[in-house]
C-alpha positions as CSV (number, residue, x, y, z in Angstrom):
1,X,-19.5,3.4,-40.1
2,X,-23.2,4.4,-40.5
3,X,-24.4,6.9,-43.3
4,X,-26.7,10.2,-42.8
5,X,-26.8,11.1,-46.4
6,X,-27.0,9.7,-50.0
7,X,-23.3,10.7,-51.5
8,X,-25.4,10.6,-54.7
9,X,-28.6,12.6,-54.7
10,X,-27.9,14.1,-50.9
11,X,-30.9,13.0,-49.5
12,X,-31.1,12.4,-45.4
13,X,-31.0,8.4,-45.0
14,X,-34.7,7.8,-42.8
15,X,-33.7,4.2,-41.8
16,X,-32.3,2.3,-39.5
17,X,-28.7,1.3,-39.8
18,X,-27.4,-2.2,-38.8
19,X,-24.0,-3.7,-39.1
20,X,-23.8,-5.5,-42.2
21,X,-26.7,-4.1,-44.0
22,X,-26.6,-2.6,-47.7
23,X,-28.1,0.9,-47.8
24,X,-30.1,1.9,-51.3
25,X,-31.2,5.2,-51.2
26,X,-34.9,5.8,-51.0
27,X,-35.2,8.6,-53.3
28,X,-33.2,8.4,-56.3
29,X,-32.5,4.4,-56.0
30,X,-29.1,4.1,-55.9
31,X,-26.5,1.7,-53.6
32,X,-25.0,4.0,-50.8
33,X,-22.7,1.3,-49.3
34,X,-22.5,-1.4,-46.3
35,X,-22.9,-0.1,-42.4
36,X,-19.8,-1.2,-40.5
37,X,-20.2,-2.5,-37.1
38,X,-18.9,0.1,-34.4
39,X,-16.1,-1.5,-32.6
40,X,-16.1,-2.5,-29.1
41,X,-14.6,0.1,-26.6
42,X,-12.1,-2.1,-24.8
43,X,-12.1,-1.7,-20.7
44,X,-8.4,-2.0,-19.3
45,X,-8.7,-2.4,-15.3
46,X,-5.9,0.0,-14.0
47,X,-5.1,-2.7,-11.2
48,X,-4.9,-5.6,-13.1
49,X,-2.4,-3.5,-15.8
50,X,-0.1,-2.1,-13.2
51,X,0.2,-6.0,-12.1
52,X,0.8,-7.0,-15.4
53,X,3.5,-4.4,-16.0
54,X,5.4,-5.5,-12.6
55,X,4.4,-2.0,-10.8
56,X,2.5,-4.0,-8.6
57,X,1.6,-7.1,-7.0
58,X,-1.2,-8.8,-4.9
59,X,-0.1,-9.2,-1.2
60,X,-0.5,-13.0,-0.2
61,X,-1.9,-12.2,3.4
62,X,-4.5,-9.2,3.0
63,X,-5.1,-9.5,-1.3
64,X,-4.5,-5.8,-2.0
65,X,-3.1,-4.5,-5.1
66,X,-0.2,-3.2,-3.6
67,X,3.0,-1.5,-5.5
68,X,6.8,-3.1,-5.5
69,X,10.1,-1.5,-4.9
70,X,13.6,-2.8,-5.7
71,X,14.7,-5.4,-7.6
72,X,13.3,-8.3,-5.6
73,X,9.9,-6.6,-6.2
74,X,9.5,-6.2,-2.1
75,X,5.4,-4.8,-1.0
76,X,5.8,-1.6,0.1
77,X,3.8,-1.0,3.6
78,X,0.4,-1.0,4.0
79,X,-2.3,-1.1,6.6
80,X,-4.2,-4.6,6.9
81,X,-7.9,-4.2,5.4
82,X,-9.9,-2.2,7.3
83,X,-7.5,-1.8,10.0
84,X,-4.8,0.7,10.9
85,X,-2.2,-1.7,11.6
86,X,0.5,-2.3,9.0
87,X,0.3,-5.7,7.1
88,X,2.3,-8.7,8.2
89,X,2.9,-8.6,4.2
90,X,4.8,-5.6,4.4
91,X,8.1,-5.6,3.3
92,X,7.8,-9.1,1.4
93,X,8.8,-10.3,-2.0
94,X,5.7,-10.2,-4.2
95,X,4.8,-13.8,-5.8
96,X,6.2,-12.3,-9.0
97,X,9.5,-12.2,-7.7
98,X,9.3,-15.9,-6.2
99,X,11.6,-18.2,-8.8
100,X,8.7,-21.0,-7.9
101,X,5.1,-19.0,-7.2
102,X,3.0,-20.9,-4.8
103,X,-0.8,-20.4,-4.5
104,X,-0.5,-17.6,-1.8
105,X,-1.9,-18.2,1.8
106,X,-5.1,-17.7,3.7
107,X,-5.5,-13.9,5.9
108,X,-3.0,-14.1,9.1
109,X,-6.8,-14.6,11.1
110,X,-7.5,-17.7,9.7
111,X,-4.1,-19.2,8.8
112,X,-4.1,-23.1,9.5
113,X,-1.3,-26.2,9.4
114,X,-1.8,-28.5,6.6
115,X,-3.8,-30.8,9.1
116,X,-6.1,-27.9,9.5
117,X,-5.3,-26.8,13.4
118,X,-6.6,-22.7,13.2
119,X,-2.8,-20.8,14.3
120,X,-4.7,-17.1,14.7
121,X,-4.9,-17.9,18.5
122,X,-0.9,-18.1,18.5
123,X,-0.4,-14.6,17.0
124,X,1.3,-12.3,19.1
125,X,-0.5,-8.9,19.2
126,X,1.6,-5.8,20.0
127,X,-0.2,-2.2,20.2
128,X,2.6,0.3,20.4
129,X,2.6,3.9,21.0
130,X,5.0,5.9,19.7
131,X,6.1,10.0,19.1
132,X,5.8,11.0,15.1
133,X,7.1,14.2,14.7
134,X,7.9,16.3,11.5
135,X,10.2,19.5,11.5
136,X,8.4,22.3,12.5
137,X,5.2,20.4,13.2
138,X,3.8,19.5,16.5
139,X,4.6,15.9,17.7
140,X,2.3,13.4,17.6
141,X,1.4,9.9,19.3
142,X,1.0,7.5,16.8
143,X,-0.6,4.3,17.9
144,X,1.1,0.6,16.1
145,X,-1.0,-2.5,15.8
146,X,1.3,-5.1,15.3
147,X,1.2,-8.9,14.6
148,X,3.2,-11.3,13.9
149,X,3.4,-15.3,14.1
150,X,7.0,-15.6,14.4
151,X,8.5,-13.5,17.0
152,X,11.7,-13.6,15.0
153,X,9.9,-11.5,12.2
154,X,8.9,-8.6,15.6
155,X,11.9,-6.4,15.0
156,X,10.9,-6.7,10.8
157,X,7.5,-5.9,11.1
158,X,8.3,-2.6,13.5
159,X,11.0,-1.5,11.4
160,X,8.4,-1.6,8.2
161,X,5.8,0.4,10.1
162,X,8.4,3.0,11.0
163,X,9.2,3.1,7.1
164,X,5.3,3.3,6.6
165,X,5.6,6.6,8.7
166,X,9.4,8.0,7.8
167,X,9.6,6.7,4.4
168,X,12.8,4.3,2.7
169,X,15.2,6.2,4.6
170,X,15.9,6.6,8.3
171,X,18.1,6.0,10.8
172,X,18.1,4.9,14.8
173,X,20.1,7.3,17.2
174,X,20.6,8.1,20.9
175,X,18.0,10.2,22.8
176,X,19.9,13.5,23.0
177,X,21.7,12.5,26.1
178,X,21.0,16.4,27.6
179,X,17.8,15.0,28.3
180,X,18.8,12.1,30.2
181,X,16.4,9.8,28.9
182,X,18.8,6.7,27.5
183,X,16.1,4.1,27.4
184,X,14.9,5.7,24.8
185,X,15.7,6.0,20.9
186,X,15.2,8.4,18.1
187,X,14.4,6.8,14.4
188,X,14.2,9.3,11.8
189,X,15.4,11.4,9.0
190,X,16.3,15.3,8.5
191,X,12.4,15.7,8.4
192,X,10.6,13.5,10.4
193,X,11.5,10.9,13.1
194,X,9.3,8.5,15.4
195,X,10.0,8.2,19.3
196,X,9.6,5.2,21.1
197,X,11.4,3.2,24.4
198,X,14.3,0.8,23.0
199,X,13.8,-3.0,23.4
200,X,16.5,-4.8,24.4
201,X,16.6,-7.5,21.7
202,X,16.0,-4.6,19.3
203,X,12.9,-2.6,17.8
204,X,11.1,-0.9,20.1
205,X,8.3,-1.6,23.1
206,X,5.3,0.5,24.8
207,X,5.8,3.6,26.5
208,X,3.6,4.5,29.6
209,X,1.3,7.6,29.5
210,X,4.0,9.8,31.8
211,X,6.5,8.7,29.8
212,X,5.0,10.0,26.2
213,X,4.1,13.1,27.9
214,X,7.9,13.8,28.5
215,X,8.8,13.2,25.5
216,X,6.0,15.2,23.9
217,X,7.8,18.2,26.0
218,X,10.9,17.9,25.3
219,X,10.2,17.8,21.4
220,X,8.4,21.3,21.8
221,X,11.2,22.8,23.8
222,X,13.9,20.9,22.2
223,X,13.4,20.1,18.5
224,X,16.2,20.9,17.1
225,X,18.0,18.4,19.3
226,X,16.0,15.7,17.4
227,X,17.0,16.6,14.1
228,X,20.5,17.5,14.6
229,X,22.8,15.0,12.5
């Protein structure tokens, strides 16, 4: 603490205070006491706290601070840095969770084989467009950037971007058949869904510019066919 008065006479202290110092008073003489040092304001970095608490985790492909659901501590989705595609991380364990961490790898662009051989050029590249649509909202076409190294992970990766857009909980259904469009599938909830033509090994696939523009109709003339249970 510092002192702006002599507890003795009263007099204003005219001096310059410094940690440790003894203070006698200037006009009647006497000891005032010892100026304590002013503690240190401690700086607590929000990020780094939320990943000590296990609320959330850095994502091994992109770095981002990014928060964990469920008991396996799982990323939730997010877009790639600077991009809006989702993450190849998305939907992954954190390296919290892992029973043996390992140092986490390098960005999906530059990922390599231990002997060094560069495996961006072997990424497969999807960029999907798709109908979004929330009750009583005009539809609209959301475009996916996809990647993935694996093709095995496709169906993973579009199934966490349509929980990036509908949330935890959704479900895939028919095309309401009294449009007579079977190709195509209906993921969503009893707020929202996403549109998009059904791939045959599962997931989804591009749409063609007619094709979206059908669909955009029959959502305006036909919502509640898309929301029905």
């Amino acid at each position: 603490m510092s002192y702006n008065y002599c507890p003795h006479c009263g007099a204003s202290i005219g001096q310059n205070q410094v940690a440790g110092q003894t203070l006698v008073c200037q006009n009647c003489g006497k000891e005032i006491g010892t100026v304590a040092a002013v503690p240190q304001k401690i700086v607590v970095d929000q990020t780094e706290e939320l990943i000590r608490r296990g609320s959330a985790a850095r994502c091994p492909v992109c770095q981002q601070a990014i928060e964990v659901k469920g008991p396996t501590k799982n990323l939730v989705p997010h877009y790639a840095v600077g991009q809006k595609k989702i993450c190849s991380g998305s939907g992954k364990p954190s390296a919290s969770a892992a029973p043996a961490p390992a140092p986490p790898p390098p960005a999906a662009a530059t990922l390599k084989t231990p002997g060094g051989r560069d495996l961006s050029k072997y990424y497969t590249r999807d960029l999907i467009r798709v109908i979004s649509c929330q009750k009583g909202s005009a539809p609209r076409i959301e475009e996916l950037a996809l990647e993935y190294l694996d093709k095995a992970d496709r169906v993973r990766i579009q199934i966490e971007a349509l929980r990036y857009i509908l949330g935890p909980s959704f479900r895939m259904k028919d095309y309401p058949t009294a449009l007579n469009r079977p190709h195509l599938a209906v993921w969503g909830n009893t707020a929202a869904c996403v549109i998009a033509r059904k791939h045959e090994r599962g997931g989804y696939e591009p749409m063609g510019d007619a094709e979206i523009a059908h669909v955009v109709t029959d959502v305006k003339n036909h919502e509640a066919m898309f929301f029905a249970g």
